[in-house]
N, C-alpha and C positions, 0 to 999 in steps of 0.2 A: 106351389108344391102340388104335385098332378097326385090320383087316388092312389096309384101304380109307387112311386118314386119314394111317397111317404116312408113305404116299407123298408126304405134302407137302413132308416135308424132304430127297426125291429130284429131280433131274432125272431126267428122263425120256424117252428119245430118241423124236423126230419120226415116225418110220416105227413105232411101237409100235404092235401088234393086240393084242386081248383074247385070253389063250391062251397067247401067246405069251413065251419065256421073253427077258428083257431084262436087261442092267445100265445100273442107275439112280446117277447119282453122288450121293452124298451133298453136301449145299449148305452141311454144317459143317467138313468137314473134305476134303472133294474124292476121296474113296475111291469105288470102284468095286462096286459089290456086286452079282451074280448074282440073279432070282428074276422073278416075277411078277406078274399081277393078281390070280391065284388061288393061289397061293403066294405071302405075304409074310412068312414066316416069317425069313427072311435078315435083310431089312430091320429090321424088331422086334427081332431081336438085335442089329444093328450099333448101335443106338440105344440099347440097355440098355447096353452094354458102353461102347460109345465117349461117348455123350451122356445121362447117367441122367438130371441134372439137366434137361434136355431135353424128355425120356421122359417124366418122373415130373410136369413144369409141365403138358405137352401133355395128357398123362389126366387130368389134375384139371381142365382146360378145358369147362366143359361149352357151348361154342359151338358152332355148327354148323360141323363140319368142309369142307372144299374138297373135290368129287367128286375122281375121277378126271381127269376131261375138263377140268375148270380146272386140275388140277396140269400137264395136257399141254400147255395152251394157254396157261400163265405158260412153260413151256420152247421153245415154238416161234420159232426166229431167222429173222431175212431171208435168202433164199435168195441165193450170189454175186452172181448174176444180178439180183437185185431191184432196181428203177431207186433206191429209199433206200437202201440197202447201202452202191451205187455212188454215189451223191449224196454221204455220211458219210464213205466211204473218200477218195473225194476233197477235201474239206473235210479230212480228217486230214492226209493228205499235205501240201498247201499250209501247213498250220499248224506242222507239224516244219519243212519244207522254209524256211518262209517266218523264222522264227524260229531258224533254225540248232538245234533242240534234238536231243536226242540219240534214237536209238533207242529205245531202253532205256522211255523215256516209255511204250509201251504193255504195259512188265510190269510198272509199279506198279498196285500195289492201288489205290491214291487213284484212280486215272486212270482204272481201269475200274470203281472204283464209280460215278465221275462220269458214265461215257457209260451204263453200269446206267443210272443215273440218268434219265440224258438221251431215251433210248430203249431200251426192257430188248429190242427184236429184235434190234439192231445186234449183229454177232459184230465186235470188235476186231480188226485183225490181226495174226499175229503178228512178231516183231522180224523172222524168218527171211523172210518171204512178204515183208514191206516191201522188203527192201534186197537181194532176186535177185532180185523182180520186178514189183512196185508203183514205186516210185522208178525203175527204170531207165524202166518204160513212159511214166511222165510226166514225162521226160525228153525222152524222143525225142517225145510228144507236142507237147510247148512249143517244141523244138526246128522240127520242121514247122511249126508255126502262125508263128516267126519268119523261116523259109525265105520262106515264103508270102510274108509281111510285107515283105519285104525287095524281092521279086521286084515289088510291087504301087510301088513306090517307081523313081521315073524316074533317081534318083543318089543313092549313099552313101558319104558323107563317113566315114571309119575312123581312128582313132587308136588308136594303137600306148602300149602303158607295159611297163617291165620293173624289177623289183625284188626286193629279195631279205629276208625277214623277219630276226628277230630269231636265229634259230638259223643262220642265211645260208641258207637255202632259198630257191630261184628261183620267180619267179611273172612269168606271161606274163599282159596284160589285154590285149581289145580290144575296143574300142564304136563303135558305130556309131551317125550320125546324118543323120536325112533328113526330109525333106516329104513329108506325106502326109494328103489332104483338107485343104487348108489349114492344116495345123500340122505344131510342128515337133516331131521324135520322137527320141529317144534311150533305144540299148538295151544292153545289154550282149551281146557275143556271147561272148565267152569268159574263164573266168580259170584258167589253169590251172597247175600246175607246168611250170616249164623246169628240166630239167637237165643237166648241162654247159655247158660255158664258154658266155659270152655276147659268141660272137664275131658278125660283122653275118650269117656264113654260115649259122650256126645259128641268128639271129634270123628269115633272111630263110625259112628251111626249114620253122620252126615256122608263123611268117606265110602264107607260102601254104599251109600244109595245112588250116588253120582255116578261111581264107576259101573255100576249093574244097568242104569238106566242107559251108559255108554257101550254095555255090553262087551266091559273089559274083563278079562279072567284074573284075577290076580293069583299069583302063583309065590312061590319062600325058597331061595335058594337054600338049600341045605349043606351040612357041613362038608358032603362028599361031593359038590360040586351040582349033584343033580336039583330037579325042581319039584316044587309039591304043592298044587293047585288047594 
């Protein structure tokens, strides 16, 4: 196995210069190893020691090894920023979200061989980044987009549900439904836990706090037909 070649079974970080001293993670075992372009002495040991069988296939290879510059450009990911990162990440989101599945999905192995798969730039996110701050932002996302929605709408009809599960835990629902470009829409605007008694006082307290945060008017038909905010 030449100093050069070893590097295959390295990642190798994006901002790497010729010269310059790196650690390259190992793609068998996810160790981190210390060294260079012109020193790969590191590497060559981590490889006899940890992976002989490895070591010993790859030398008896007599195929043309990958330069450097392809081992760099199989490790180079989509930048945050990059409009397919963001394209993927949100396509992720919607698919946990949408499917109730748990977190956790983005630290099996299956899952990110699959997206490997799918596109080897995309960086998965992790469990941590999802649920302090991916999920909350496409929340308040969707959230505005139905604010919007609502406001573009001339009257909405709202109904109220309350119920309580199988362990007696409260849950508060409320939907809304309106005309809009000639058709008729129905959304969900909340469901959320209620706790404490379910007196009408505490029904009526949770009820407007939902609709004010959706910035919906609510208004009382009266007897003579008009409305009264």
């Amino acid at each position: 196995m030449s100093s050069k070649s070893v590097l295959e079974h390295f990642t190798v970080p994006d901002d790497f210069q010729n010269g310059n001293t790196f650690k390259g993670k190992c793609m068998h075992c996810g160790t981190l190893i210390s060294g260079s372009y012109k020193v790969t002495s590191n590497f060559v040991t981590h490889m006899k020691r940890k992976h002989r069988d490895l070591y010993i296939l790859h030398s008896e290879n007599k195929e043309i090894q990958p330069t450097l510059t392809q081992c760099i450009k199989k490790s180079v990911k989509y930048s945050p920023s990059d409009p397919k990162q963001l394209e993927m990440t949100n396509a992720l989101i919607m698919f946990i979200a949408g499917d109730l599945l748990p977190l956790s999905i983005v630290e099996s192995e299956e899952f990110k061989n699959l997206m490997e798969k799918a596109d080897t730039k995309y960086q998965v996110p992790s469990r941590k980044h999802l649920s302090s701050k991916l999920l909350h932002e496409k929340s308040v996302e969707i959230k505005n987009n139905l604010v919007n929605t609502l406001k573009r709408a001339e009257s909405v009809c709202l109904t109220i549900d309350l119920w309580s599960s199988r362990q007696m835990r409260g849950f508060l629902g409320i939907t809304g439904h309106f005309i809009l470009d000639w058709a008729m829409k129905s959304v969900m605007i909340c469901c959320k836990r209620f706790k404490g008694r379910h007196t009408a006082e505490s029904i009526r307290s949770e009820y407007e706090e939902v609709v004010t945060s959706f910035e919906i008017v609510l208004r009382c038909r009266l007897a003579d037909g008009t409305f009264e905010s």
